[in-house]
C-alpha positions in Angstrom: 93.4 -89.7 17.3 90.1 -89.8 16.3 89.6 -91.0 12.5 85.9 -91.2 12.1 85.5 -88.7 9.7 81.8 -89.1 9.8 81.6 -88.3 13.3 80.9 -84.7 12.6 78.5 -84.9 9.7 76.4 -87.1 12.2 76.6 -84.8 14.8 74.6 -82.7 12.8 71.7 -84.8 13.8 72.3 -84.0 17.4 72.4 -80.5 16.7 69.0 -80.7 14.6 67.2 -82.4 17.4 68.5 -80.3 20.0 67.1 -77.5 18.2 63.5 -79.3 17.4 63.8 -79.8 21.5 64.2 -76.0 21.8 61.3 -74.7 19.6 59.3 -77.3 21.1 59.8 -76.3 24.6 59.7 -72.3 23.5 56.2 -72.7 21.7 57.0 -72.3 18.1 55.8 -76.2 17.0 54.0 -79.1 18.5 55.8 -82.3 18.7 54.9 -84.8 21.6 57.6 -87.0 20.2 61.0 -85.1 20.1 61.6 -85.7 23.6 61.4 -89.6 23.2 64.8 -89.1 21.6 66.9 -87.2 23.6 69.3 -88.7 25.9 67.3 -88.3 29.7 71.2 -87.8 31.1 72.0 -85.2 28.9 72.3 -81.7 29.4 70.9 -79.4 26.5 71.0 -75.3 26.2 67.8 -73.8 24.6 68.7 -72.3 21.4 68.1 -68.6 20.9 65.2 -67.1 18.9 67.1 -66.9 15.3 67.6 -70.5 15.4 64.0 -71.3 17.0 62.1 -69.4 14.2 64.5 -70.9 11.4 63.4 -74.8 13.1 59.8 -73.2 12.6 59.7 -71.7 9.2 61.4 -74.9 8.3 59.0 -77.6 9.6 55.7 -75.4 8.1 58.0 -75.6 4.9 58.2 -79.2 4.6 55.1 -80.1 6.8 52.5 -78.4 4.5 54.7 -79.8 1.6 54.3 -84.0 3.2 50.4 -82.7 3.8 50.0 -81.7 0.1 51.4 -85.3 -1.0 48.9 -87.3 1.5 46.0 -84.7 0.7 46.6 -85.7 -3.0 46.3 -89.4 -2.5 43.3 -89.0 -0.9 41.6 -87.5 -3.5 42.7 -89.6 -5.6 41.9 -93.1 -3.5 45.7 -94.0 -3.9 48.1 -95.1 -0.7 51.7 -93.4 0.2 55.1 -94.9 0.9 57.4 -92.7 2.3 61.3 -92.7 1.9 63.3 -90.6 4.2 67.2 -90.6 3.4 69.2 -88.8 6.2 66.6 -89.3 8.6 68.2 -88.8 11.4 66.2 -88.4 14.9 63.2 -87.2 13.5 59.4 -87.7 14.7 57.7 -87.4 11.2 56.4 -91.1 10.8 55.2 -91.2 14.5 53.4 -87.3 13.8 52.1 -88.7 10.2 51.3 -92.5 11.7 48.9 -90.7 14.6 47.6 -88.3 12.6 44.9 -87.3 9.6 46.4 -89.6 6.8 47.4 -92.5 9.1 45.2 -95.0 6.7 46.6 -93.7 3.5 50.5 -94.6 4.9 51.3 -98.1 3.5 55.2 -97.9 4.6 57.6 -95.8 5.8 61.1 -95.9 5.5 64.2 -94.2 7.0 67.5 -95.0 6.1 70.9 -93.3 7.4 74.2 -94.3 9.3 74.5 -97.5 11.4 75.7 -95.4 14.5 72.5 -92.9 13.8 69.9 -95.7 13.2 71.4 -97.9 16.0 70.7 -95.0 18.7 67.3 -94.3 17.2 66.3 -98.2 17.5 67.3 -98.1 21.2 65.0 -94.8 21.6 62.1 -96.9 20.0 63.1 -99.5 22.0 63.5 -97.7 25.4 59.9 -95.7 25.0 56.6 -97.4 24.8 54.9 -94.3 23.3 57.0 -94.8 20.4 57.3 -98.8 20.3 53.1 -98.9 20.5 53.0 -96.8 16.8 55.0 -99.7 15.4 52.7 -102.5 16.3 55.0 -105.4 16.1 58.6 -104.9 16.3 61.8 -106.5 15.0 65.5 -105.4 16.2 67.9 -107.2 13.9 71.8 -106.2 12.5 72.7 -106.1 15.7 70.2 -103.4 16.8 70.4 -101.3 13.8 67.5 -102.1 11.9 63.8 -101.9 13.3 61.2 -103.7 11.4 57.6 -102.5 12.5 54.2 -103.0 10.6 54.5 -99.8 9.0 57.9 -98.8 10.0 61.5 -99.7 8.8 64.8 -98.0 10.3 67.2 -99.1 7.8 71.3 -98.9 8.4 73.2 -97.9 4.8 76.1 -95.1 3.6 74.2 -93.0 1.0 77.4 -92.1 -0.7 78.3 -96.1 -1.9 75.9 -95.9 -4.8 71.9 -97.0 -4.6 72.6 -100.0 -7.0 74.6 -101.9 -4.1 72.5 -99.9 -1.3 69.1 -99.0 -1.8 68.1 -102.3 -4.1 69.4 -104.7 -1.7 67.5 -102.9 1.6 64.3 -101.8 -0.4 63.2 -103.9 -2.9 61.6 -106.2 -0.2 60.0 -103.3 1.3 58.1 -101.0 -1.4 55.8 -101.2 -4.1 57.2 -99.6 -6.9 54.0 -99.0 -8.2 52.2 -97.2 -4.7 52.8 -92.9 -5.0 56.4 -92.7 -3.3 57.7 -89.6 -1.6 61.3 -89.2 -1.0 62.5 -87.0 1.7 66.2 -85.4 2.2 66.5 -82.9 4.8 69.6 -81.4 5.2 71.2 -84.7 4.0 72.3 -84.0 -0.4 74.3 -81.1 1.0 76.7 -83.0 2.4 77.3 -85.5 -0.4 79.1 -84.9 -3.9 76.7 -84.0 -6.2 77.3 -86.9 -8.7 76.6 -89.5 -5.7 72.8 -87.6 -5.0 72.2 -87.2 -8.4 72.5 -90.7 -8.9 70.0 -91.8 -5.7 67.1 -89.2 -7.9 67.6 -91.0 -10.6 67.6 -94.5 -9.4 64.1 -94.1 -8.0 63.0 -92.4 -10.9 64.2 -95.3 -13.1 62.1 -97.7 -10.5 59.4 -96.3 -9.2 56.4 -96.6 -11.4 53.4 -94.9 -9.9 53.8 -91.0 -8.9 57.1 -90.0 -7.6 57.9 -86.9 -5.4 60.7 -85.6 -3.9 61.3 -82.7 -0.9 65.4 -81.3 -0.2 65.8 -79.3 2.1 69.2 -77.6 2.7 71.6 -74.7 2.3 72.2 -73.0 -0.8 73.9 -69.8 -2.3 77.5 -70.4 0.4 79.3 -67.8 -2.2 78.6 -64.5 -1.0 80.0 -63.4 2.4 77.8 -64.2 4.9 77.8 -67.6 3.1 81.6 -67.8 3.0 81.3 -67.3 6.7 78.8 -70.4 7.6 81.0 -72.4 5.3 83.8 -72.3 7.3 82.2 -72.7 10.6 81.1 -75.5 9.5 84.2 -76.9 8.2 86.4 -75.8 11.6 84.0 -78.5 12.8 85.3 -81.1 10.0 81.7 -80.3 8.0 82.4 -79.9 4.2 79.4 -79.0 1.9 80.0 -80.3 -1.4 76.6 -80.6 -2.7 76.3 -77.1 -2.1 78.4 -76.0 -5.2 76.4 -76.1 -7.6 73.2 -74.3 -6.5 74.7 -70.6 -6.1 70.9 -69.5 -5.9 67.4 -70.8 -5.7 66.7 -70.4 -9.2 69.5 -73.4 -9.9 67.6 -75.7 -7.1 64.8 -77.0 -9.6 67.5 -78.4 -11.4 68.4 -81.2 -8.9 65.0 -82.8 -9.5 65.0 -81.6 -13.9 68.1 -83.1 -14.3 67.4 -86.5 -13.3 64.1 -87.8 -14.3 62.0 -85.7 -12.4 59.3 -83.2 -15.0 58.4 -80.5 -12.3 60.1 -78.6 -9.4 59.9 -75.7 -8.0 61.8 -74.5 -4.8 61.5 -71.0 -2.4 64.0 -70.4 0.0 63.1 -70.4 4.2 63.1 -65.8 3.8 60.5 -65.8 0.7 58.3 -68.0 3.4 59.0 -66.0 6.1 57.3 -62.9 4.6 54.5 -65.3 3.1 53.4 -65.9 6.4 52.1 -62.0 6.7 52.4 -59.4 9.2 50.2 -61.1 12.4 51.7 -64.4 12.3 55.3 -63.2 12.3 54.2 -60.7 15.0 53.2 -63.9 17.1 56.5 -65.8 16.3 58.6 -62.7 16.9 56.6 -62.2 20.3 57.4 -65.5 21.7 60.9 -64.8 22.8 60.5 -60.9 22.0 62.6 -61.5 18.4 64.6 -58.0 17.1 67.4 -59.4 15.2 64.9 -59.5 12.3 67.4 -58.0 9.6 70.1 -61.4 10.9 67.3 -63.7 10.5 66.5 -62.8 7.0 70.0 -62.4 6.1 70.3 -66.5 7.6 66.9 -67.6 6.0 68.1 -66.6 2.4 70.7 -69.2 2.7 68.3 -72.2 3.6 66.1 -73.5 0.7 63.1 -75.9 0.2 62.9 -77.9 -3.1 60.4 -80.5 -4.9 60.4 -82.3 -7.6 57.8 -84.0 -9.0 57.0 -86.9 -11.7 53.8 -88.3 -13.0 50.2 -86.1 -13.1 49.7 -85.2 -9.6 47.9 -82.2 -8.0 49.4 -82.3 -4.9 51.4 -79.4 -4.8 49.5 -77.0 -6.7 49.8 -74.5 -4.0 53.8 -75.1 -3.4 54.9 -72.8 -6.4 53.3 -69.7 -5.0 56.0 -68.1 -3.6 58.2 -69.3 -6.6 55.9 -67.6 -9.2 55.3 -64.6 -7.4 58.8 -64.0 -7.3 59.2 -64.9 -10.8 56.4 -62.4 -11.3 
């Protein structure tokens, strides 16, 4: 009998790699990292267009969102640490590390389960294109932990509390006074709302220089297509309660308002879809010849992108447009 109840909230990671794999290999994003990370003995399925443009409209979400942040500090001479909770298999720090803002990056850290981070570190471990990014490397915990120049993989459970978790494994790390952006993708939804509350508001109480934070996740599970993806998700032992109290994207903002943060916005994954206008959805819908447009609208209402933001910062000037316009 298998009692690892986590098992299935960390195969989620699996599934989200799988399907960065498949847009990547379909044309829809660029990534010459996401392969580094997949097992070379196992055997994947390409996802199917819905999915591939919802992994698309997702990273341009959050991409152009981590571009704003480092586009700010450059204009205003200031360096970026970057906290990513949940993080899972993904590529960002190796994308943002080689890319246009590599100099403004004074850290990065990811932080998620011991059985996720341990598999990640043997990935790093295993490829030389990744290692190289890191400069020097430490493997310690017992190969759970990754120390580069840059880079740390960290091992903790979200859910025990950030006083016992995130003080002990970060205070060595960051400077609480450097512009810190938080990242949660797909990761709050699946914790009780009290215990990701309480992670905002512990780096808000810390951090001293500009603080930013990006979620991205479902929201709005009460109608019936909702009701359906709930329990799909929970025949495969996945429960969403930080889902409950955002029955719309107009509650979103208040993850961020309600605990220290003094903006947000958030738009869901459909209100970008149609910002993207009429040739470049043509192009995406082309790549695998796309008709189930009216399901893929229906499934991008029910995924959201939110930020939060404290101290006076321009970098996301631009990220409310789809917000105000349909305020407007």
């Amino acid at each position: 009998m298998n009692t690892d109840t986590d098992a299935s909230i960390r195969q989620t990671d699996t599934d989200a790699l799988l399907a960065r794999l498949s847009a990547v290999e379909k044309g829809y994003i660029a990534d010459p990292y996401v392969r580094r990370f997949v097992p070379a003995r196992g055997r994947w399925e390409p996802r199917g267009p819905l999915m591939n443009v919802g992994t698309y409209v997702r990273g341009r979400a959050v991409d152009g969102l981590v571009e704003g942040w480092f586009e700010g500090a450059a204009r205003e001479g200031r360096s970026v640490q970057v906290v990513s909770m949940g993080a899972g298999s993904d590529t960002r720090f190796w994308r943002v590390a080689t890319g246009e803002y590599r100099d403004l990056l004074r850290v990065y850290v990811e932080i998620d389960f011991a059985e996720v981070t341990s598999k990640k570190a043997m990935a790093i471990r295993k490829s030389k294109e990744l290692s190289e990014v890191l400069g020097d490397v430490r493997v310690e915990n017992g190969g759970t932990t990754v120390h580069g120049e840059k880079y740390h993989l960290l091992a903790a459970d979200l859910r025990l509390g950030p006083e016992t978790t995130l003080g002990r494994l970060l205070e060595p790390i960051l400077d609480w006074s450097v512009a810190t952006l938080l990242l949660f993708e797909c990761v709050l939804v699946y914790m009780e709302p009290g215990a990701s509350d309480g992670i905002l508001r512990w780096f808000a109480g810390h951090v001293e220089g500009p603080l930013g934070g990006i979620v991205y996740e479902m929201f709005g599970l009460e109608d019936a297509f909702g009701k359906v993806m709930v329990e799909n998700l929970k025949a495969r032992g996945v429960l969403l309660p930080g889902a409950v109290p955002y029955s719309s994207v107009e509650k979103l903002p208040g993850r961020f308002l309600g605990t220290g943060f003094e903006r947000a916005g958030a738009v869901t994954l459909r209100e970008l879809w149609r910002g993207l206008g009429a040739e470049e959805r043509a192009r995406i819908c082309g790549l695998e010849g796309l008709d189930e447009v009216e399901e893929l609208v229906l499934v991008l209402g029910h995924y959201g992108v939110t930020w939060g933001l404290r101290g006076t910062w321009s970098a996301w000037d631009k990220a409310g447009e789809a917000q105000r316009q349909r305020e407007d």
